[in-house]
C-alpha positions as semicolon CSV with decimal commas, in nm:
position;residue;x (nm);y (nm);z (nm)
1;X;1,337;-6,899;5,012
2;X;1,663;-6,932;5,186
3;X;1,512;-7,136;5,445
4;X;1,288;-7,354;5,232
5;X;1,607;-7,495;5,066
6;X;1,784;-7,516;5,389
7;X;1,528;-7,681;5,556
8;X;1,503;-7,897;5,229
9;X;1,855;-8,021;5,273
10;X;1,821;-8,066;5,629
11;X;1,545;-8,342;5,532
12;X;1,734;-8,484;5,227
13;X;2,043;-8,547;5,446
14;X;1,935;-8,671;5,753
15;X;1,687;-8,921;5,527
16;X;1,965;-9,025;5,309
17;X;2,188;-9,067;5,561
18;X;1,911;-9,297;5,747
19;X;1,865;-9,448;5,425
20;X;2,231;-9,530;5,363
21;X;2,323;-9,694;5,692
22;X;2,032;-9,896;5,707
23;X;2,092;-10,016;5,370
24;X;2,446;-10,080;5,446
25;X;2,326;-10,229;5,799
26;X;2,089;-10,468;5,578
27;X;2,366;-10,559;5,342
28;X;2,629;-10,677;5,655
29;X;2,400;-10,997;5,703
30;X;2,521;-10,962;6,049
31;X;2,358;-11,233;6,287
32;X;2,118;-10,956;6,397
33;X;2,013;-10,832;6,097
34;X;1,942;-11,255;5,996
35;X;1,747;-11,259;6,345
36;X;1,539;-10,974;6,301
37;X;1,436;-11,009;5,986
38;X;1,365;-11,392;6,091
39;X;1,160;-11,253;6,362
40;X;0,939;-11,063;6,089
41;X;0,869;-11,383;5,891
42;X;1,147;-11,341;5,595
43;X;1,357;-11,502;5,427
44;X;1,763;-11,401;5,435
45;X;1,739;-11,283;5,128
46;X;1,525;-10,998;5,169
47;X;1,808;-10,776;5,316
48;X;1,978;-10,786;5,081
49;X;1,716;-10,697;4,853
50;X;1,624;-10,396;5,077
51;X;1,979;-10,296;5,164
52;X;2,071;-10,263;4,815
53;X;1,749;-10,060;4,717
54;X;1,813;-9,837;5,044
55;X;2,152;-9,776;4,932
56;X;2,036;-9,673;4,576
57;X;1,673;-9,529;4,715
58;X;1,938;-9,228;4,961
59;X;2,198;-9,180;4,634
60;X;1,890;-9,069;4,430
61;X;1,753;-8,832;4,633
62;X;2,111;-8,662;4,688
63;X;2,169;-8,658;4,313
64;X;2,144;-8,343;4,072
65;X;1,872;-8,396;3,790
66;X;1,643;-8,735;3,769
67;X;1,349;-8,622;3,908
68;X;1,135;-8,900;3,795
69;X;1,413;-9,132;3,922
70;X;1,351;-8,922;4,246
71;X;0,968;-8,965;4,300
72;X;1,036;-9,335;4,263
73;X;1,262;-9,329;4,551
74;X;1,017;-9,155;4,754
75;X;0,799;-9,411;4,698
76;X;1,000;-9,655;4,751
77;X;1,128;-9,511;5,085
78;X;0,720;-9,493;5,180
79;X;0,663;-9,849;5,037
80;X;0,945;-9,942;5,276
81;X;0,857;-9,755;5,570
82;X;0,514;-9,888;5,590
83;X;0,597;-10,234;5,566
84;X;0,809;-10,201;5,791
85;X;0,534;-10,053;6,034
86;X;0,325;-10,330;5,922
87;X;0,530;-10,599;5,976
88;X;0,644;-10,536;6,289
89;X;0,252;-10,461;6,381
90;X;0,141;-10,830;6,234
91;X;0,419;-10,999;6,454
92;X;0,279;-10,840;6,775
93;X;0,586;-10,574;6,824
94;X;0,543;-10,316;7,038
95;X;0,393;-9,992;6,916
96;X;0,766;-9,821;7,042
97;X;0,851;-9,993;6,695
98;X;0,649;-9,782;6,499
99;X;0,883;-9,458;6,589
100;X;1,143;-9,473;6,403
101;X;0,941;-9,545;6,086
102;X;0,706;-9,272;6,149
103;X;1,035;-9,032;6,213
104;X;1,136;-9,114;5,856
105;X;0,819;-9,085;5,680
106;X;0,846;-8,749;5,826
107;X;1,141;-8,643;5,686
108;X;1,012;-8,824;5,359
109;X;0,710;-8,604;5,328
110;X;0,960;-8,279;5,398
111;X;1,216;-8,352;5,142
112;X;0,926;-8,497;4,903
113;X;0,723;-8,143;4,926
114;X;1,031;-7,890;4,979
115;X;1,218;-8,011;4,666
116;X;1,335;-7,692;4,464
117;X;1,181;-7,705;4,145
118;X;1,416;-7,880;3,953
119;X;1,411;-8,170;4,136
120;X;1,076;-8,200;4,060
121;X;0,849;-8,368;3,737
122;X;0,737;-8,144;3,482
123;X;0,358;-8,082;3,485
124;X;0,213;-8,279;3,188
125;X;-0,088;-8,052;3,031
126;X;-0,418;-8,236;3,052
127;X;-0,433;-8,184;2,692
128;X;-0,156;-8,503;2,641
129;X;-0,320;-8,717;2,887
């Protein structure tokens, strides 16, 4: 069990801390961040949409408690992760581009299915469904 939650945290971390700095990274509005998210086909205002759902997608995950808050952020982080793949597929990027992504959605499936028990929604009975 030891290892299941270390290997748990290993995941958490490293994806919040991906999570974080590319939120932040999104949020500087640097002239590269403008550029390749120009290159994609959006708007400048999507970074900052993304950056601050990053930011608040890695602090749930860390968090004690919330667990339905949690399996939104996991969602989230695979709603973003496979746009991402998409988008840079439709604009004709090369399939190197799909790495990191697919690194993260990794580490998104290992946090998502080694999360201790209470980090995790209570089974509803079928009988209240």
């Amino acid at each position: 069990m030891k290892h299941r939650k270390l290997a748990y945290w290993a995941a958490t971390g490293l994806l919040a801390l991906a999570f974080a700095a590319g939120g932040l990274f999104d949020l500087s509005a640097s002239p590269e961040v403008v550029a390749m998210f120009a290159h994609l086909g959006y708007g400048a205002y999507v970074p900052l949409l993304l950056g601050v759902w990053k930011l608040l997608g890695a602090i749930a995950i860390v968090v004690p408690r919330m667990p339905r808050l949690k399996e939104w952020a996991y969602a989230g982080m695979v709603f973003d992760l496979t746009g991402a793949m998409v988008s840079h597929l439709a604009v004709g990027d090369a399939v190197g581009q799909l790495v990191a992504p697919l690194v993260l959605l990794g580490l998104v499936a290992a946090s998502w299915a080694l999360r201790p028990a209470d980090r995790m929604l209570a089974s509803t009975p079928r009988s209240q469904m």
